[in-house]
MARBATOR-742219 format. One record per residue (C-alpha): residue number from 1; residue in one letter; x, y, z. Coordinates in steps of 0.2 Angstrom, whole numbers. Each point is the difference from the previous one (the first is absolute). Last residue first. Example, Ala and Ser with C-alpha at 12.3 -4.5 7.8 and 13.67 -1.06 7.14 Angstrom:
<recs>
  resi  resn      u      v      w
     2     S     68     -5     36
     1     A     -6    -17      3
</recs>
This chain:
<recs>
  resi  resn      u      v      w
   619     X    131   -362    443
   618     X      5     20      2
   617     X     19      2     -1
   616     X      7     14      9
   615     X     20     -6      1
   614     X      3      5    -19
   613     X    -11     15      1
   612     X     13      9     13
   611     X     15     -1    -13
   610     X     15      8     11
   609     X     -1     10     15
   608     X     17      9     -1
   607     X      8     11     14
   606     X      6    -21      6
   605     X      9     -1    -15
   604     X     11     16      2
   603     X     -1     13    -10
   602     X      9      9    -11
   601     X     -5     -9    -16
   600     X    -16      9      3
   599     X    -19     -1     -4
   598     X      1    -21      0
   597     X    -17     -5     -6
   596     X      5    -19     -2
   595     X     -3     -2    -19
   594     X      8     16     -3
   593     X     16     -3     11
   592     X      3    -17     -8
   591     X     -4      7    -19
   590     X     11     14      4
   589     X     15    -11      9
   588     X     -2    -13    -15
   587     X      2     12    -13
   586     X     16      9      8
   585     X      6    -18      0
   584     X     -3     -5    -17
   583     X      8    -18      4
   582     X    -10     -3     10
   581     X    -16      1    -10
   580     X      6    -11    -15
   579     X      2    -14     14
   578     X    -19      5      6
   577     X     -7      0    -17
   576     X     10    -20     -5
   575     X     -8     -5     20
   574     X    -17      4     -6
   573     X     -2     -4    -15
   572     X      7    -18      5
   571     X    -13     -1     15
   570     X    -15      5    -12
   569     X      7    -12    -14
   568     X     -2    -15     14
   567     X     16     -6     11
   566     X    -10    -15     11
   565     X     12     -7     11
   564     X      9     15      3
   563     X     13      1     18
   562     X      6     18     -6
   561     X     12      7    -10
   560     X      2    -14    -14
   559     X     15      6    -10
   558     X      4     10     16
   557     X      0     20     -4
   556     X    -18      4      8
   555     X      5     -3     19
   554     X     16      8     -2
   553     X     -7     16    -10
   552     X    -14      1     12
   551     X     13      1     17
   550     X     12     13    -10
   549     X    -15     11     -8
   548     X     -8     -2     17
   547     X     16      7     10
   546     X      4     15    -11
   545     X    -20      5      3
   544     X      3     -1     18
   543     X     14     11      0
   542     X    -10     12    -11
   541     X    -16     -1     13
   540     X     11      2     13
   539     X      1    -14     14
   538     X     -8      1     19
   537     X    -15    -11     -5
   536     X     10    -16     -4
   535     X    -10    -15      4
   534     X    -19      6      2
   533     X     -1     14    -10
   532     X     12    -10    -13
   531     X    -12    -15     -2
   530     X    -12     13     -5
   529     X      8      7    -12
   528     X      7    -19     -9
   527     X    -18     -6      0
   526     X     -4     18    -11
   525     X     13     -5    -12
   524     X     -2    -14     -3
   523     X    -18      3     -4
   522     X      5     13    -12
   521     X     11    -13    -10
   520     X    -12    -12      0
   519     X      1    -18     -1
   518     X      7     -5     16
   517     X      1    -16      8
   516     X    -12     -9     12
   515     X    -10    -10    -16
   514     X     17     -9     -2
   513     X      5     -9     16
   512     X    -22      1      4
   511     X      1    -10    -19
   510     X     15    -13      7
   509     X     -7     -4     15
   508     X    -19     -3     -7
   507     X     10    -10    -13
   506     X      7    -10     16
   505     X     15     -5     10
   504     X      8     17     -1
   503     X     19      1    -10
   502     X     13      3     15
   501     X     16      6     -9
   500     X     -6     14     -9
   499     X     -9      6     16
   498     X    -18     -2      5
   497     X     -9     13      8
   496     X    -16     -5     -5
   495     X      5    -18      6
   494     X     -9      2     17
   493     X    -17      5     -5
   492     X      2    -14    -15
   491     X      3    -13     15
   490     X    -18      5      9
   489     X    -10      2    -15
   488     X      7    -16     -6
   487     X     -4     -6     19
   486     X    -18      6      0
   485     X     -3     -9    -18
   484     X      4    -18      8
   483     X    -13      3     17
   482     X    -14      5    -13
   481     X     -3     18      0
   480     X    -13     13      1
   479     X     -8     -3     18
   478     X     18     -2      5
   477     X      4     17     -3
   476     X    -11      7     15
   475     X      9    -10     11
   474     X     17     13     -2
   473     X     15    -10      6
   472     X      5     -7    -14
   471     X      1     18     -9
   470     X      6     10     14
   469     X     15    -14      1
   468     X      5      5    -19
   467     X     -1     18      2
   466     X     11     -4     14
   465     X     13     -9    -11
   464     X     -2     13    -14
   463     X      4     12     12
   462     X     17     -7      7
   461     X     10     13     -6
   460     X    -11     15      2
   459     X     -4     -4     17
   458     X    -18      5      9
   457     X     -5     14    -14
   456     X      1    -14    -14
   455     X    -14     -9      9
   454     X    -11     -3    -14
   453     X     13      3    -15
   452     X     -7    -18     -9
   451     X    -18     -1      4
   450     X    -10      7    -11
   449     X     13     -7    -16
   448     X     -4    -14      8
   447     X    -18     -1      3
   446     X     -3      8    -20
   445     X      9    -17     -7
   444     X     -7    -12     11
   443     X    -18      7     -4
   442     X      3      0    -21
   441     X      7    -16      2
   440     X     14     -2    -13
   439     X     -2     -2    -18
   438     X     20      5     -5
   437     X     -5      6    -16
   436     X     16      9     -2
   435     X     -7     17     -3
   434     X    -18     -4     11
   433     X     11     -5     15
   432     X     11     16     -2
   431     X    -14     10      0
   430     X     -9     -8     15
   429     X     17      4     10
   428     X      3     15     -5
   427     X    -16      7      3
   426     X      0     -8     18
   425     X     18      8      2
   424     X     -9     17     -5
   423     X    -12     -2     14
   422     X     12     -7     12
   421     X     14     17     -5
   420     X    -16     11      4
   419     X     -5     -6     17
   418     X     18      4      5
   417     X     15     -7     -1
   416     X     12     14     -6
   415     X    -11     15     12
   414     X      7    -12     15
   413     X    -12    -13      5
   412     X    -14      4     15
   411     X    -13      4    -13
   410     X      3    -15     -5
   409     X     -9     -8     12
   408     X    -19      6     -7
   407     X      5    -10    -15
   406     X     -3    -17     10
   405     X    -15     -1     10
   404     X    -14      8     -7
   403     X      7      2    -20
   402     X      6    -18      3
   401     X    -15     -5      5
   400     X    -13      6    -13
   399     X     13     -6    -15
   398     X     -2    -16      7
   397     X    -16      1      0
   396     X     -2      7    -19
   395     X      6    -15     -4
   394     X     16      5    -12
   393     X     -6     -1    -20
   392     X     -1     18     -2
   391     X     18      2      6
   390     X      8      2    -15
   389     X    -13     16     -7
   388     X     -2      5     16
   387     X     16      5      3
   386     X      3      7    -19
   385     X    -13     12      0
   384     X     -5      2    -17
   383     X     -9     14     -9
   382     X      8     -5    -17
   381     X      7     18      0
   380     X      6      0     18
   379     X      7    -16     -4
   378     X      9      8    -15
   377     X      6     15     11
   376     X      8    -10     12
   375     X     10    -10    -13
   374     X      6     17     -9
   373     X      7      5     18
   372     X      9    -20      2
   371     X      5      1    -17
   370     X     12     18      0
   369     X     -6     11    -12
   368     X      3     -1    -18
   367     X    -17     -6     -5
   366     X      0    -13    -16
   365     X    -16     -5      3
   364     X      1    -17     -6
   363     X     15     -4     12
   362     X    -12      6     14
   361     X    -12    -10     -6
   360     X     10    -14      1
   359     X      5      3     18
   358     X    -16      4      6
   357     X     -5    -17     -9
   356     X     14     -9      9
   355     X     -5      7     18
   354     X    -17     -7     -4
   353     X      4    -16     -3
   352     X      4     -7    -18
   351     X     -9    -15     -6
   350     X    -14     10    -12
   349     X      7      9     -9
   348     X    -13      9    -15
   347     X     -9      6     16
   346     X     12      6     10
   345     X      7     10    -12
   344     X    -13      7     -7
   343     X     -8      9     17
   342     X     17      6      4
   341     X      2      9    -15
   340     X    -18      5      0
   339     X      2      6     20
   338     X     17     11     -6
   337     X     -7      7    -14
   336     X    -16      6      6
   335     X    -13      1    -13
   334     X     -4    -17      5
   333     X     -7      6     19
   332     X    -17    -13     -3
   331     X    -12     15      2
   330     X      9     10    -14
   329     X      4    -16    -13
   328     X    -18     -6      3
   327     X     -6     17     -3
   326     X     10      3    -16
   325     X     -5    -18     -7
   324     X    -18      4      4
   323     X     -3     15     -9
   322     X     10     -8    -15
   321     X    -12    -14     -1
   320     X    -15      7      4
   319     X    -11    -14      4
   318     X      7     -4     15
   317     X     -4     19      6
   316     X    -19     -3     -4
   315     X      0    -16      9
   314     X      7      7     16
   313     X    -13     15      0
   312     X    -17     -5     -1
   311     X      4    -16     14
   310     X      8     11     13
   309     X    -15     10     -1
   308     X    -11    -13      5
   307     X     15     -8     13
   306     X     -1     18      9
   305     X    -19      0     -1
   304     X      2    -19     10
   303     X    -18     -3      2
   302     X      6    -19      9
   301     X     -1    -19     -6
   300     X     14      4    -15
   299     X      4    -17     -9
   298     X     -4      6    -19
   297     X     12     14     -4
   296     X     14    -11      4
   295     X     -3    -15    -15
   294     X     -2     15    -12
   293     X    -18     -1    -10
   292     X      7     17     -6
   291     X     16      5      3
   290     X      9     -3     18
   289     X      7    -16     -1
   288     X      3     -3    -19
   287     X      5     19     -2
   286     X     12      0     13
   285     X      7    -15     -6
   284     X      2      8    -17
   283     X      9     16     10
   282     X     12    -14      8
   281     X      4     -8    -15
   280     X      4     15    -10
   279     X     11      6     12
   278     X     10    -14      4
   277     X      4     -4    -19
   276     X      5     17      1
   275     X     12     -3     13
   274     X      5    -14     -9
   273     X     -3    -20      7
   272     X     12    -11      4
   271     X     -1      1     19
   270     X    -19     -2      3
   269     X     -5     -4     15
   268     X      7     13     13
   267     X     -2     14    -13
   266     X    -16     -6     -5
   265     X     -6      1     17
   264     X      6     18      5
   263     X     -4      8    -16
   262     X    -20     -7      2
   261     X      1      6     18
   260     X      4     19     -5
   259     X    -10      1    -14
   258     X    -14     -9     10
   257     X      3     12     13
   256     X      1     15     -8
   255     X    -19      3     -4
   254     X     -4      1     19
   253     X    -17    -10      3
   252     X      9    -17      2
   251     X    -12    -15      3
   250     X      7    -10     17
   249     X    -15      6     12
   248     X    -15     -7    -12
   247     X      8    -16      0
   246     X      5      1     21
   245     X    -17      7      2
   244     X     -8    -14    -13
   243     X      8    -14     12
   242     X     -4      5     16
   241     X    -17      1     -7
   240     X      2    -17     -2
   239     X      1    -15    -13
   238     X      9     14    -13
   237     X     -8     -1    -16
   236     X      7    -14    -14
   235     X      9      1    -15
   234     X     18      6      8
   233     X     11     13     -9
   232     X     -6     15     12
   231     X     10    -11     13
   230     X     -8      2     19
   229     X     -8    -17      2
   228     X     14     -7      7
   227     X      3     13     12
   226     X    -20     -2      5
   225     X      3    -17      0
   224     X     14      0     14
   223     X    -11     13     10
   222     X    -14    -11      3
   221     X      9    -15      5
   220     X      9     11     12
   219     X    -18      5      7
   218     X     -6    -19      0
   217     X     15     -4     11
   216     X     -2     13     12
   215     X      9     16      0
   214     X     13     10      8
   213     X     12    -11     12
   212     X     -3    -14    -15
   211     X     10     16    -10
   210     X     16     -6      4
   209     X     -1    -18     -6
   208     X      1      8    -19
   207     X     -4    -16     -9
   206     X    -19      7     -9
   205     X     10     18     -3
   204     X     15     -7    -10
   203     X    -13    -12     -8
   202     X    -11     16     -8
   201     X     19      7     -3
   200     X      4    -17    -14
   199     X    -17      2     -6
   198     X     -3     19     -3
   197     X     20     -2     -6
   196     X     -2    -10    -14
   195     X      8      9    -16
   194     X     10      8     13
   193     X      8    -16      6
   192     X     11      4     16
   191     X      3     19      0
   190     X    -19      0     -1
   189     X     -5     -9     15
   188     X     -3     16     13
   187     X    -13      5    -15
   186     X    -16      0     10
   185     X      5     -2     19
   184     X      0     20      5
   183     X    -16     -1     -7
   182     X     -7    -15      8
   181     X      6      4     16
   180     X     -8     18      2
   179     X    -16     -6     -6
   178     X      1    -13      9
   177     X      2     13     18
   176     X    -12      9    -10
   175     X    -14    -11      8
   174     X    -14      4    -14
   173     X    -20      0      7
   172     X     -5     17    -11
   171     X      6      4    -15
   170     X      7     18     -5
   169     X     16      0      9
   168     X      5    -17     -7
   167     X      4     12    -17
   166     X     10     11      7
   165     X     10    -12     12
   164     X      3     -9    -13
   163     X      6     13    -11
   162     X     13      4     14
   161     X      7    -16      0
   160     X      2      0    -18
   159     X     12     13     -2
   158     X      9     -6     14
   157     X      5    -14     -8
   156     X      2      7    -16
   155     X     14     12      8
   154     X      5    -15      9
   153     X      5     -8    -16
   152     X     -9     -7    -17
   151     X      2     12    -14
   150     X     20      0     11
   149     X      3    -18     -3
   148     X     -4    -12     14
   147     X     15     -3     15
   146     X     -2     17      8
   145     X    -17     -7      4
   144     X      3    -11     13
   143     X      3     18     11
   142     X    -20      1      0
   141     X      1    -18      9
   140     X      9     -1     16
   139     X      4     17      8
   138     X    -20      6     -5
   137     X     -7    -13     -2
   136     X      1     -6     19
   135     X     -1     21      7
   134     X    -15     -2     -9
   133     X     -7    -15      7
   132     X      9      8     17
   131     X    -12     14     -1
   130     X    -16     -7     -6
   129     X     -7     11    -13
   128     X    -11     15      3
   127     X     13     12     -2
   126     X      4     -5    -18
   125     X    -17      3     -3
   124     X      2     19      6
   123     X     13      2    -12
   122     X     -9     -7    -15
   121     X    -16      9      5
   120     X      8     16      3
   119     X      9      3    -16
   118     X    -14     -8     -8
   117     X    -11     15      7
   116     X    -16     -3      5
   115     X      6      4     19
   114     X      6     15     -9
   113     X    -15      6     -8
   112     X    -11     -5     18
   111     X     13     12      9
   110     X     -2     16     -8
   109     X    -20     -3     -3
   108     X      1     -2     20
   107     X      0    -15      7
   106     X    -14     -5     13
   105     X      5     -1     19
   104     X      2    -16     12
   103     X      6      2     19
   102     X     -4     17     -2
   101     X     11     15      1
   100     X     16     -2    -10
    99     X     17      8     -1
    98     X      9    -16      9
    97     X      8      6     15
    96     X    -10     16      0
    95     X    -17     -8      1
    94     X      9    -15     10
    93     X      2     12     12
    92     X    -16     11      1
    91     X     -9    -16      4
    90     X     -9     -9    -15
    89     X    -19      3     -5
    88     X    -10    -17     -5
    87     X     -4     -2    -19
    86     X      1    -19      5
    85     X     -7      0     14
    84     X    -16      9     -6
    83     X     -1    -12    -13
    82     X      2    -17     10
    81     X     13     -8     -8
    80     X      0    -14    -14
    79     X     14     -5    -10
    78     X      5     -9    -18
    77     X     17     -4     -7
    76     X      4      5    -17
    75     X     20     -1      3
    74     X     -1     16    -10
    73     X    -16     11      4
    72     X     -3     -7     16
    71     X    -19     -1      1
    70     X    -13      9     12
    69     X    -14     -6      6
    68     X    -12     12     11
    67     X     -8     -5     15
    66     X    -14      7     10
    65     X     -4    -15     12
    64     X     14     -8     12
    63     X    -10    -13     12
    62     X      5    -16    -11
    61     X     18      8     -2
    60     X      1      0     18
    59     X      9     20      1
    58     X     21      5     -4
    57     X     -2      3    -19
    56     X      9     -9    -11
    55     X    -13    -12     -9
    54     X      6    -11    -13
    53     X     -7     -4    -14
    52     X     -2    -17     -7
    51     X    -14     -7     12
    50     X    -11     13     -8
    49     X     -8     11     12
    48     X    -17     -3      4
    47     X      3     -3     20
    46     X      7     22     -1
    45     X    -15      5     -4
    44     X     -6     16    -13
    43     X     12     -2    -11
    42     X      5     11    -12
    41     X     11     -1    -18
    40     X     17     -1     -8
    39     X     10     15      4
    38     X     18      2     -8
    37     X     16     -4     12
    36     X     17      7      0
    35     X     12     -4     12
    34     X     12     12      4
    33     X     21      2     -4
    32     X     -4      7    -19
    31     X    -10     13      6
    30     X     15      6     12
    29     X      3      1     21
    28     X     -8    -18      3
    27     X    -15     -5     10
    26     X    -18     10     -3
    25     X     -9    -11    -12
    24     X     -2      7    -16
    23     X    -19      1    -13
    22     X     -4     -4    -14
    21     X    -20      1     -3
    20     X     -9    -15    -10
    19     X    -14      2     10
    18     X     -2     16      8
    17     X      9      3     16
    16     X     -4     20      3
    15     X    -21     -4     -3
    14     X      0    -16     12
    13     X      9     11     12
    12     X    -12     14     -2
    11     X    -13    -13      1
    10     X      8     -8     17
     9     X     -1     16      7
     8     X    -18      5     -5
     7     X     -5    -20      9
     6     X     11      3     17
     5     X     -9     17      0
     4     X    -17     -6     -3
     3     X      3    -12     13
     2     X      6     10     13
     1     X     18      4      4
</recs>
């Protein structure tokens, strides 16, 4: 090729890579799997290029000429690469492997609005992060945060995240691997001291030892006073620019939220208040924070229109007072009964747990039905998922290995033992603490109940001892424990199977003893199926029926049926519905072959399959 040909093809090049153009690399199958770089200039010799971009073409970079500088459009890393190299042609096969034809090619107007896209830029930032930095926040952090209140939860969390990432993706020079920290870090103290949580999570962040393998000193520096310096409320601007993302990041634009999170707060903080009391006071806080000359509609560092428009409406529906008391009833789940009900009752009492305020409320609600099927439907109402709900202050590392190394065994148990009895033992067990204000360790307690049936395949009778031996024997445990705690983990393992005569040596003995009994009548009766597919396969459904009306009458009869430390109002409900159950036997046989999916009396127990959900539990 001659000079003039060299010189017409690198304009027509020049010409197809404009500045400012976007364009893909070739590798990865989907838009979102390639990098995406805009054009930043020409230069004519490769000994004049910057010290700060890198060169990735495969020449003596003082010799390269022809070059065109390109920049990653997310981690904002600069290239150079001799043009003709780098609209070079591909083979045939990576043509078809990876639907492009050159190295580099231009977006079309299809692909440039969705690259723009804050769908895209949120999801393609999250790509750009260090894998095992997130991986790190991931299973050890973001769970944290199902011990704030819900305006403050993972929901927020995640909320914020995302903003960050929208607003970092218009300034050049940002590591979004702070970015990233800083916003998962922002309320992680809240549960502690809301009223200082910017300080209290800024030092969470500054002595977290984990993140040394991330960033230096300076950089961790950095991102603890960007947390601090998150707070709306605060008189100063952010130190950073770390500091005005994350500010900017943590403004709601979705008029529910501050409905939403207002409820939240004053119902966690202000028991003796009235609902309209509640009300009034959040829509006037509303108004002092989002109104004119409003302490949150001065901190925004970005052209947020979403935060613009955000601003015109909030205040107008504050200052409506009827128009705002019905939204705030709507968006907060007041109109329904059940969630109000429950709402009020745990507010105005304080000191009871949480199986005492489903209790109460059932009481208020004067529902016929059985208690344990009215109690589902109230925490459905609440929006509360009971496991979480106790277990919120378990490490999330602990939590970590036992769902590695420990649940995955039970799936060797009988369909009685399974991973769904531990979970509900693990409920049981936090419950019960929280009734009788036992204040145990939050980690002891959920390692125990864990732990207890491992090994009930090996020897039903002796699978408290064995469960017990696993447990000392495993070396990932000792991480967790002191040399003292390991044993009373140890001895309450053992002791779950206490008889009347032989008390455990330990509380944790007693709550395991107490936590490992029933408290529902349709879980009863599913434990008691599948114990029967294994044990007695060969019987008829009506002769296996006579037998379990005999065996639970027995076991339900004594004065104190079972070995119960801990007898609660969910326990004695329980046993006083499942007396009156047997002795309405045609009842009991329906309500048993209904909860288990029986199709005929005339089968045999082995024809029937029995409650699959129950042993498919997703952790």
């Amino acid at each position: 090729m001659n000079k003039n040909e060299n010189l017409k093809k690198r304009n027509t090049l020049i010409n197809i890579f404009k500045q400012g153009t976007l364009c893909k690399h070739f590798k990865g199958k989907k838009l979102i799997d390639k990098n995406i770089y805009r054009i930043i200039s020409f230069i004519n010799k490769g000994k004049d290029l910057d010290k700060n971009i890198k060169y990735t073409g495969e020449n003596d970079i003082n010799n390269s000429t022809d070059l065109i500088i390109y920049q990653n459009l997310f981690n904002k890393m600069l290239f150079a690469r001799e043009i003709d190299d780098f609209y070079a042609e591909l083979s045939q096969e990576t043509q078809e492997k990876f639907g492009q034809i050159h190295r580099v090619e231009p977006l079309s107007e299809e692909e440039i609005k969705k690259v723009n896209s804050k769908h895209f830029i949120v999801k393609k930032s999250y790509k750009t992060i260090n894998p095992k930095l997130r991986e790190y926040i991931e299973e050890y952090i973001l769970p944290s945060y199902e011990r704030n209140e819900e305006g403050h939860g993972i929901g927020h969390i995640n909320y914020v995240i995302d903003r960050s990432f929208l607003f970092a993706n218009t300034l050049e020079d940002i590591n979004l691997d702070m970015v990233y920290v800083i916003a998962a870090y922002h309320d992680i103290g809240h549960y502690i001291d809301a009223k200082n949580h910017e300080k209290i999570s800024g030092e969470m962040l500054l002595d977290d030892t984990n993140l040394r393998e991330f960033f230096t000193e300076k950089q961790i520096r950095m991102m603890s006073e960007a947390v601090y310096d998150h707070r709306s409320s605060l008189k100063n601007d952010p130190r950073s620019i770390y500091g005005k993302i994350v500010a900017s990041a943590d403004k709601n634009v979705l008029i529910e939220q501050p409905l939403l999170r207002t409820y939240s707060y004053r119902v966690e903080h202000d028991p003796d208040a009235t609902l309209e009391e509640i009300i009034e006071e959040s829509r006037q806080h509303i108004i002092d924070k989002f109104g004119n000359e409003g302490y949150a509609t001065k901190k925004m560092f970005f052209d947020d229109p979403d935060y613009k428009k955000f601003l015109e409406t909030v205040p107008k529906l504050a200052l409506d007072k009827e128009k705002f008391r019905k939204r705030y009833m709507k968006v907060n789940r007041l109109d329904n009964r059940m969630k109000l009900t429950f709402d009020e009752v745990k507010r105005h009492n304080r000191d009871l747990s949480l199986d005492e305020v489903l209790y109460r409320t059932y009481e208020e609600l004067h529902d016929e039905r059985p208690f344990d099927v009215v109690r589902r439907e109230i925490l459905l109402a609440a929006g509360i998922d009971e496991l979480r709900y106790y277990t919120k202050m378990v490490d999330p590392r602990i939590k970590k290995y036992i769902r590695d190394n420990v649940f995955p065994d039970y799936e060797k148990n009988d369909g009685g033992h399974n991973l769904c009895h531990i979970l509900e033992v693990i409920r049981r067990s936090f419950a019960l603490n929280d009734t009788f204000k036992l204040g145990l360790n939050p980690n002891m307690m959920y390692v125990i109940a864990a732990c207890h049936d491992r090994g009930k395949y090996i020897d039903s009778d002796r699978h408290n001892i064995i469960a017990a031996e696993y447990f000392m024997n495993d070396p990932g445990f000792k991480q967790f424990f002191t040399d003292e705690e390991r044993k009373t983990i140890k001895e309450a393992i053992e002791d779950h199977r206490s008889s009347k005569e032989d008390d455990p040596r330990s509380t944790y003995g007693k709550l395991i003893s107490s936590a490992d009994r029933n408290t529902s009548i349709d879980i009863v009766f599913i434990r008691s199926f599948f114990v029967a597919k294994e044990r007695q396969p060969e019987t008829d459904i009506e002769d296996y029926l006579d037998y379990t009306i005999k065996r639970l009458s027995k076991k339900y009869d004594e004065v104190n049926p079972e070995n119960m430390f801990y007898e609660d109002k969910t326990y004695q409900v329980f046993i006083k519905d499942m007396r009156e159950l047997l002795r309405r036997e045609k009842e009991f046989k329906e309500r048993y072959c209904e909860v288990n999916h029986i199709s005929s009396r005339n089968n045999k127990v082995q024809d029937e399959q029995g409650v699959i959900g129950y042993t498919k539990v997703v952790i």
